[in-house]
N, C-alpha and C positions, 0 to 999 in steps of 0.2 A: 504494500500500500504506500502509494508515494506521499511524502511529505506536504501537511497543508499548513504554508506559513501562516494562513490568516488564523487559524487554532491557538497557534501558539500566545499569542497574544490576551488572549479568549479565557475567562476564566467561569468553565461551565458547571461547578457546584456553587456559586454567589449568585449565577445566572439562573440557574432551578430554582435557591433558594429564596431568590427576590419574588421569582416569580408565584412559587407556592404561598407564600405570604399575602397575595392580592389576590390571586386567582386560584389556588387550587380548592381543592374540597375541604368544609373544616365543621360538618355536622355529621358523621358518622358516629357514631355511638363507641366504636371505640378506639376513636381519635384522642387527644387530648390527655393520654394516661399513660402511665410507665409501669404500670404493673403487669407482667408478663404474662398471665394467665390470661386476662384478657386480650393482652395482644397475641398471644399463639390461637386463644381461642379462633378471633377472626381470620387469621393468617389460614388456618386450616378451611374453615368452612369458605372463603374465596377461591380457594382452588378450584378452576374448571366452573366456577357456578359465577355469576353475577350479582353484585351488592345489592339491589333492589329483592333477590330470591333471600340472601344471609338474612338483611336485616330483621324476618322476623322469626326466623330461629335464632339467632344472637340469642335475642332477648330473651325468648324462651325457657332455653340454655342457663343463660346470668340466672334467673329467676328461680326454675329446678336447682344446678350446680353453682350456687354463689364463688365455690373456690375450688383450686386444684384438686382438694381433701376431699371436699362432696362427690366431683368427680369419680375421683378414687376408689370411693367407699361404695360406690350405686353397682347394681346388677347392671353387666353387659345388656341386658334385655330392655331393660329401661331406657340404657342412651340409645339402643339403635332404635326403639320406638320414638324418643322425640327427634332423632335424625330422620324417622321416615319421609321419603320425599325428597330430600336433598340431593341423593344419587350420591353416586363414587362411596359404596359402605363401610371401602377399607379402610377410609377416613375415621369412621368413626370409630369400628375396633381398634384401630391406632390411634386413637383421643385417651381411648378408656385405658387405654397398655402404657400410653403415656403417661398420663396423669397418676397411675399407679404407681411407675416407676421415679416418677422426679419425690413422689412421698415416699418409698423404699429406701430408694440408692441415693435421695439426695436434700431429706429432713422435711422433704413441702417447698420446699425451694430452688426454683431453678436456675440453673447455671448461668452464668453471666457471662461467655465469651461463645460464638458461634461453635466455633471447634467442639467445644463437647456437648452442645445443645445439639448438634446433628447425631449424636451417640445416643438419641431419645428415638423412639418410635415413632414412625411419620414426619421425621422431623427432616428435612431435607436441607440444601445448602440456601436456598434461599431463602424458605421460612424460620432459619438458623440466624441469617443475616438479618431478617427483618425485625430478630425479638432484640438481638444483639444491639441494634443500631437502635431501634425505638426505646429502649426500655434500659439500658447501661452506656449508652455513649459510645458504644464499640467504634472502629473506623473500617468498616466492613459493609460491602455494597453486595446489597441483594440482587438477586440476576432471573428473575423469571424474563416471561417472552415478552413482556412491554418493556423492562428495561433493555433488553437485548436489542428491540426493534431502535429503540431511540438512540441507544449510541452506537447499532450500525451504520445508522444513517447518517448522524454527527461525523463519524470519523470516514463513512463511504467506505463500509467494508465489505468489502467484494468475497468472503472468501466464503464456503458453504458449509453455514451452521450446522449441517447434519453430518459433518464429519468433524469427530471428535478433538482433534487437534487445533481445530477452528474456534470452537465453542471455548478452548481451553485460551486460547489468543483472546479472544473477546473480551474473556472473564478479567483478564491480566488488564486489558486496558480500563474496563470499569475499575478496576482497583484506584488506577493510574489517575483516573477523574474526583476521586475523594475530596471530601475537604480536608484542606490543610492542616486549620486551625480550630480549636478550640472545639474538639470530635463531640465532646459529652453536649454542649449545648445545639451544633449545628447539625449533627449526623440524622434527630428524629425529623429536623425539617426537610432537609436533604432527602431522606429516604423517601419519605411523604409526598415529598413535588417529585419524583423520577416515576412515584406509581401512576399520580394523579396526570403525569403529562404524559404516558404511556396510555393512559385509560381515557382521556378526555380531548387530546390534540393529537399528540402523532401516534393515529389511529391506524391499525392495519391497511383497511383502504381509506382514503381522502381523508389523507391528513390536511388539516387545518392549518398549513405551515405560516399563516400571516399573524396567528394568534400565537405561535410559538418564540419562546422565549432566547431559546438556538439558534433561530436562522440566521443572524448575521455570519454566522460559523459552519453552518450544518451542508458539508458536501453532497448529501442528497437533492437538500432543496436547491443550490444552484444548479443542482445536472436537469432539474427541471420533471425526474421523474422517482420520487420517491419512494413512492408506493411500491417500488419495485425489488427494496431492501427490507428487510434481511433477506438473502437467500438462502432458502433451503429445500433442497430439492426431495428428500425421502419422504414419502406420505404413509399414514396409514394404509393399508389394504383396507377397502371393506368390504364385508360378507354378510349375507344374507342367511339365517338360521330358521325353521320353522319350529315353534312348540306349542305343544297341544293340549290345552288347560284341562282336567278334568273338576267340576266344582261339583263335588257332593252335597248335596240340601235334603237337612232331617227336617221332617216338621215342627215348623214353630220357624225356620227361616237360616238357620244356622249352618254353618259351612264347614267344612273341612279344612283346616290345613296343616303343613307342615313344615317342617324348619328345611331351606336349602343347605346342603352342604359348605362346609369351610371354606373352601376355596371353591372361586368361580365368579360368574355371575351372580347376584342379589345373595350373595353368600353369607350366612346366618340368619338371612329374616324369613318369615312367615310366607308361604306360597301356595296356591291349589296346587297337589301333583303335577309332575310335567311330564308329558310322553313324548320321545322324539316322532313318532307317528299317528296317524287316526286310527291304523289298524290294533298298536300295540296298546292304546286308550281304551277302544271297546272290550281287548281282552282281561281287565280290570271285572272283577268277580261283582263287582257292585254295580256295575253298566246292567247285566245282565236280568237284576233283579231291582230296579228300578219302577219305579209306578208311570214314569214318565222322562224321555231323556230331548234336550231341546241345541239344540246347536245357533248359539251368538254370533253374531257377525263377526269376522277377522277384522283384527286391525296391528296396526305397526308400532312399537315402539323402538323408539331410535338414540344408540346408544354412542361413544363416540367410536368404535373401531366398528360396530355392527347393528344392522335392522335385524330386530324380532319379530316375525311374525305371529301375532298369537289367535290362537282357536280355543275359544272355549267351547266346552261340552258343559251341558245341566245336566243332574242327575237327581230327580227329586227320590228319597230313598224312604222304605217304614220304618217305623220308631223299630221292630225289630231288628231292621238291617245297619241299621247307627250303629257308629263305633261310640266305644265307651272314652269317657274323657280322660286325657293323657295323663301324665302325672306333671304336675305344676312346671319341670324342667322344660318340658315342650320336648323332649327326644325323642317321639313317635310323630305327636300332632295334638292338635287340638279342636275343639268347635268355638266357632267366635262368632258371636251375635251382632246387631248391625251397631247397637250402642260401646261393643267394645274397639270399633274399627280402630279410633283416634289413639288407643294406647296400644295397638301394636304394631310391632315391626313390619310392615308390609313395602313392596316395591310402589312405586304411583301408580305404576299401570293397574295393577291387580283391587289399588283402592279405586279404583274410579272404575272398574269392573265392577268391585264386590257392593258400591253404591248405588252404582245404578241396577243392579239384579236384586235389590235388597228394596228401591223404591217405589212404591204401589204406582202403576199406571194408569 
């Protein structure tokens, strides 16, 4: 990457931090605080999901788990219930692993330097960087994809981020960008304006570059085509899977389900049976002896590497043919009535299923 004098001059952590000061976001719920539990808290649930969806699990969250401790101390079943909906689940069982683990191995208190915040469960270099620098003063720059995008284009970096060497360059030169001085007071604003100008101006497509704080500097915007940095050429595959819901109904309305396995998709929560076929659905012993069996319309849900297609089957069954209720673990299954939906772990698809089968027409 050839040398750009006009940079040198250019001083772009005063330049972020002036401008997060007037322009960036500063009513988020857990802005304004240095206490780390809430800021891992958020840092986790924005992954992959958008601040408009966080905000009102945040709250929920704060309100259930006041502190690392409560966390800690709650059944797995409980937080993945009030995560239900949020998607990405392994988050959550890494919330709960975590927050166990900073009360074990580390008194209730967590770590104050990146480096060994990343030795936490779920805890990655970036959301390692972002508790570090909000909450201790760290001089450590977090590196997800809006920071990546804004100073590939600052610096015009041509090389491609989906190879490892690159991504490793990149990282070195965000270090390079730090502030200087005085780390404890300026690193949480600094951090704060590189999110908020990743997430509100230099946007994936049509960046805003007249509202940006960079452009006297920023080699993308004079080559005239932005948008066209970072590159990265390796995509996801994606695949298309079919699965075949079968939903038991005993009389009185109540449903069947059972816990998905550990690993996988919707892995630990609540689910009707899944058959990889129609054929191998019907051959379920309870198809057969049904009072009545009704086929729902397919529809799609859309994951990030794959489309689900799901098929539910009805099976209204006789109070002889009901299973008996499981033992409170859930390690068989259980029956859930329509007033218990909101406290269990369920995927979104399968609640907006199990609501609309459950309400009178």
């Amino acid at each position: 990457m050839p040398e750009d004098r006009s940079q040198n001059s250019f001083d772009f952590a005063q330049a972020v931090i002036r401008w997060q000061v007037v322009h960036g976001r500063h009513g988020l719920p857990w802005q304004g605080t240095r206490d780390p539990y809430r800021v891992w808290l958020s840092e986790i649930m924005l992954q992959q999901t958008q601040v408009v969806t966080v905000l009102g699990y945040y709250d929920r969250f704060l309100a259930r788990f006041p502190t690392v401790a409560a966390l800690a101390a709650a059944d797995q079943a409980d937080v993945m219930a009030l995560w239900s909906g949020l998607g990405y689940y392994s988050r959550a069982r890494n919330l709960h692993a975590c927050a166990q683990q900073v009360v074990s191995h580390h008194g209730g208190e967590f770590p104050a330097t990146a480096h060994v915040l990343e030795t936490l469960p779920g805890i990655g270099p970036s959301t390692a960087a972002a508790i570090a620098s909000f909450c201790f003063g760290q001089a450590v720059s977090i590196f997800d994809g809006n920071v990546k995008r804004v100073l590939a284009r600052f610096t015009g970096f041509e090389a491609d981020l989906s190879d490892t060497s690159a991504d490793r360059e990149l990282r070195q030169i965000a270090t390079s960008h730090l502030p200087s001085e005085n780390p404890d007071q300026s690193m949480p604003r600094y951090t704060q304006g590189l999110m908020d100008l990743g997430a509100t101006v230099c946007t994936r497509t049509k960046p805003a570059c007249l509202l940006c704080p960079l452009k006297q500097a920023c080699v993308a915007q004079r080559s005239g085509d932005p948008a066209r940095l970072p590159l990265k050429t390796r995509r996801l595959v994606r695949r298309t899977v079919s699965w075949h819901l079968l939903l038991l109904q005993r009389p009185g309305g109540d449903i069947w389900l059972e816990r998905r396995p550990s690993k996988g998709i919707w892995s630990g929560l609540y689910c009707p049976p899944v058959f990889a076929s129609d054929d191998e659905l019907l051959r379920h012993p309870d198809v057969g002896h049904a009072t009545s069996t009704t086929r729902l319309d397919s529809f799609t849900h859309t994951l990030t590497h794959r489309d689900i297609v799901l098929h539910p089957v009805v099976c209204q069954l006789t109070e002889s043919r009901a299973h008996p209720l499981a033992s409170i673990d859930g390690e068989r299954g259980l029956w859930i009535a329509s007033d218990r939906l909101a406290h269990t772990a369920l995927p979104t698809p399968v609640t907006k299923l199990l609501v609309r089968l459950q309400t009178p027409r």
